[in-house]
C-alpha positions as CSV (number, residue, x, y, z in Angstrom):
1,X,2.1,7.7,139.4
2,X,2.0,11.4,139.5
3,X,-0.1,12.9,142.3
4,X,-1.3,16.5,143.1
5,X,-1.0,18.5,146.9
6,X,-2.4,21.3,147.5
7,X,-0.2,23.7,150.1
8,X,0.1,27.7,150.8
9,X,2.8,29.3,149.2
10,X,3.4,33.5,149.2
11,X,5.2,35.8,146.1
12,X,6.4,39.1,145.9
13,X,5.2,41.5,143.6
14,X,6.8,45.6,143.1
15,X,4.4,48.6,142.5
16,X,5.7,51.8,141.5
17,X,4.8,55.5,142.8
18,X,1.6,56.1,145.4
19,X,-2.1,55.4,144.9
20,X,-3.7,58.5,145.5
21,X,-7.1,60.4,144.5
22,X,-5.1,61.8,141.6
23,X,-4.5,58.8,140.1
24,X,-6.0,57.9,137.1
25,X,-4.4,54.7,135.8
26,X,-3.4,51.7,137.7
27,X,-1.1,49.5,135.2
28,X,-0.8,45.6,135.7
29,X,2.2,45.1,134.2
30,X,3.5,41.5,133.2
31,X,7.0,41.1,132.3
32,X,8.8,38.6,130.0
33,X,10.7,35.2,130.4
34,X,14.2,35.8,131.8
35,X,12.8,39.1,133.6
36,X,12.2,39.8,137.5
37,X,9.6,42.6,138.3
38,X,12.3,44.3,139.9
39,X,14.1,45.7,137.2
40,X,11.0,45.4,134.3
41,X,9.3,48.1,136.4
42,X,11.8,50.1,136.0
43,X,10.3,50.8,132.1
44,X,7.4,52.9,133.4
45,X,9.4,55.5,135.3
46,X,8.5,57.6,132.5
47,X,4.9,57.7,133.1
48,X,3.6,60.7,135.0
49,X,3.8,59.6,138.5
50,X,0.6,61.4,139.7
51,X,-1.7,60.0,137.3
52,X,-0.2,56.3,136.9
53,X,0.2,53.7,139.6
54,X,2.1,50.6,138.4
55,X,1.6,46.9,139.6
56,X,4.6,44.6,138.5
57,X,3.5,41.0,139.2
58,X,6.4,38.5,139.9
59,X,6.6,35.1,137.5
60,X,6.9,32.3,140.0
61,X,9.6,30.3,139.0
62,X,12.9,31.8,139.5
63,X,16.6,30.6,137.8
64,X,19.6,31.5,137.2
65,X,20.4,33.1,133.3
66,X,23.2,31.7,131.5
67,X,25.6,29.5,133.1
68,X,27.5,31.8,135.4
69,X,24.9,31.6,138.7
70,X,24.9,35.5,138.8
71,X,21.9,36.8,137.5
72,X,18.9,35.6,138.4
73,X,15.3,35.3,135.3
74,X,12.1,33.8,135.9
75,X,9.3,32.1,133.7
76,X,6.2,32.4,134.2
77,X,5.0,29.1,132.5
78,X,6.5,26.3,130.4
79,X,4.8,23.4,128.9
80,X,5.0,21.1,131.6
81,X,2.0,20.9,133.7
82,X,0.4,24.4,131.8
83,X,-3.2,23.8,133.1
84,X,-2.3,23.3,136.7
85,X,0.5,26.0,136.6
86,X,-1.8,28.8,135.1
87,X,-4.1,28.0,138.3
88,X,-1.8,28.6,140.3
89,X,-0.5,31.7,138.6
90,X,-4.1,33.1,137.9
91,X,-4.9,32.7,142.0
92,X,-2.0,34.6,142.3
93,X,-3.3,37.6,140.8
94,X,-6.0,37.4,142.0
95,X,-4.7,37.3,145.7
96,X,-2.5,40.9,143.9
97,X,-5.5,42.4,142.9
98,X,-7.0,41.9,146.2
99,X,-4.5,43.0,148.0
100,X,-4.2,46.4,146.0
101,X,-8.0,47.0,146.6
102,X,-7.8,48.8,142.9
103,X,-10.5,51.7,143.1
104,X,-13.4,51.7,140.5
105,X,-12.9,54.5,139.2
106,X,-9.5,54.6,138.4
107,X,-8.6,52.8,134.3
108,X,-7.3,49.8,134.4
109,X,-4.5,48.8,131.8
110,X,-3.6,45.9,131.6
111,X,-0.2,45.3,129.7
112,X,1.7,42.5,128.8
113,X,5.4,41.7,127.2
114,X,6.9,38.8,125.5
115,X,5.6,36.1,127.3
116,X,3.6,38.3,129.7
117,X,1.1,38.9,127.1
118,X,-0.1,35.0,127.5
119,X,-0.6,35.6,131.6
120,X,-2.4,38.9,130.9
121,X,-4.7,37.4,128.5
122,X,-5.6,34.3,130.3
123,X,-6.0,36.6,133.2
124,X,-8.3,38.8,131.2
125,X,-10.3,36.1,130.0
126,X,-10.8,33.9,133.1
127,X,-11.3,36.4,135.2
128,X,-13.5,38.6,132.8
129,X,-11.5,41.6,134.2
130,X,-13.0,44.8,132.9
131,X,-10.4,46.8,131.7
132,X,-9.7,50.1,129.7
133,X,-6.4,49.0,127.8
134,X,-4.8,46.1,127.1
135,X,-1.7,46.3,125.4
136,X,-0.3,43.0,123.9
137,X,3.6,43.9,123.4
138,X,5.8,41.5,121.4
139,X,4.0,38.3,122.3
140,X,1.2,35.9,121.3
141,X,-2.2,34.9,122.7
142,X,-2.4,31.6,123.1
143,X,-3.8,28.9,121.1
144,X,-6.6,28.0,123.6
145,X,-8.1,31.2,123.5
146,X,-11.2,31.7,121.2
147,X,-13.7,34.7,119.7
148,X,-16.2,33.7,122.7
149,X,-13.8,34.2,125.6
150,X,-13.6,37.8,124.4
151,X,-17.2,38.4,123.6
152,X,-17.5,40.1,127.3
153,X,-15.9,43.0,126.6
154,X,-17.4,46.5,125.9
155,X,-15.6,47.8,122.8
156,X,-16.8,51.2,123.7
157,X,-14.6,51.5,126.7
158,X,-11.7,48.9,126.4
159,X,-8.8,49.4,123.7
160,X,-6.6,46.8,122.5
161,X,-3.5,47.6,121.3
162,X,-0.6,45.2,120.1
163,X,2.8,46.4,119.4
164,X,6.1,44.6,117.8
165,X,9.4,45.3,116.8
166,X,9.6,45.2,112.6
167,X,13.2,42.8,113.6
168,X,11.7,40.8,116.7
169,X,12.9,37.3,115.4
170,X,10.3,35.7,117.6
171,X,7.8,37.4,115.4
172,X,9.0,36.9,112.0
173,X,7.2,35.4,108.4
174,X,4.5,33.0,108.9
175,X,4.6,33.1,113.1
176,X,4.1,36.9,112.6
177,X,1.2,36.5,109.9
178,X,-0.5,33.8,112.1
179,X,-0.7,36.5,115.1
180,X,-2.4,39.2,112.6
181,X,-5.1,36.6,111.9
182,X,-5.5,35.4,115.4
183,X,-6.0,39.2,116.4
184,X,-8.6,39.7,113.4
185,X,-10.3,36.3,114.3
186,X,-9.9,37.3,118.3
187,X,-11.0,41.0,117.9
188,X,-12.2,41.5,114.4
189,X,-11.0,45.6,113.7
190,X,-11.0,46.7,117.3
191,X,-7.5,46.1,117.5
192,X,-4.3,48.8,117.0
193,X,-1.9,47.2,115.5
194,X,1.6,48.9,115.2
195,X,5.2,48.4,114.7
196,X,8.4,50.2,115.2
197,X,12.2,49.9,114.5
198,X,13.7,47.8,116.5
199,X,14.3,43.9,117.9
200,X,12.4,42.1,120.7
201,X,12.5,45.1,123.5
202,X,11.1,47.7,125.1
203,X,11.2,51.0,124.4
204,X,9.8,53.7,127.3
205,X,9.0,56.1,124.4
206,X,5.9,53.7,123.4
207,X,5.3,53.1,126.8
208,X,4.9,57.0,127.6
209,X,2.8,57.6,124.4
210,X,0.0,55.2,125.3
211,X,-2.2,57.3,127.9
């Protein structure tokens, strides 16, 4: 019989440059399976440090890539136990955002990669997190989600933006036509939809170019 307990547990997360009164953006950044915040950060070093301030969540459950026992990836859910997990990775945010005390005034963008974009919209959506971007980078929204869950955003002041490589193989024929009609189902035409050349990465260029 499979029970449930209930205990504390702590996680790191990274933020990158100072939060100051000439900051503009604060970014919640999610990164992708196999990633640590540590180094996924590292993208957004391009963005002017006096106007953007950077929050890169950690995904909880950490393993070693490969077989060698060297470097070190983490997931942020699989589908074992995905209802209870997202609880416990959405409290975790939450606990993030307190912590940061994020001022109103400030945009908040939130952007997710890969797998990332799952957390970030579940996040968005539970939550009801007003935000001014969301950027939905080489990943899909999952299945669960409908039109309603969406319907409390203000179109007039939150952009969605979704952005894949044109050779992502995880986004590819009839996966890649089934995301387009989720987004038009999800979003109907407030969504910016673009490609570029290039696999299942990131590039800092598109990064830089969206505020």
């Amino acid at each position: 019989m499979e029970k449930i307990v209930s205990y504390s547990s702590k996680n790191s997360y990274l933020t990158l440059n100072e939060l100051t009164d000439k900051t503009n953006y604060i970014w919640i950044v999610f990164h992708g399976i196999g990633y640590l915040s540590k180094y996924f950060i590292k993208y957004f070093e391009g963005l002017n440090p006096n106007e953007n301030y950077i929050i890169a969540p950690q995904a909880p459950s950490k393993y070693y890539l490969k077989n060698e026992y060297k470097y070190v990836g983490a997931s942020w859910l699989t589908k074992e136990n995905t209802s209870l997990e997202t609880e416990n990775v959405l409290n975790y945010l939450d606990a993030v955002l307190e912590a940061e005390n994020v001022p109103s005034e400030c945009k908040l963008i939130l952007f997710g990669f890969s797998q990332g974009v799952s957390i970030a919209t579940r996040w968005m959506v539970k939550r009801k997190l007003d935000c001014h971007m969301l950027t939905l980078y080489a990943g899909g929204i999952p299945n669960e989600l409908t039109q309603e869950d969406f319907d409390f955003i203000d179109w007039n002041t939150t952009q969605v933006k979704v952005i894949y490589g044109e050779s992502d193989s995880f986004l590819q024929g009839e996966r890649l036509t089934k995301e387009k009609d989720k987004l038009q189902l999800l979003f109907n035409d407030n969504v910016d939809i673009s490609s570029f050349e290039g696999g299942h990465e990131i590039k800092p260029e598109i990064i830089n170019s969206l505020v």
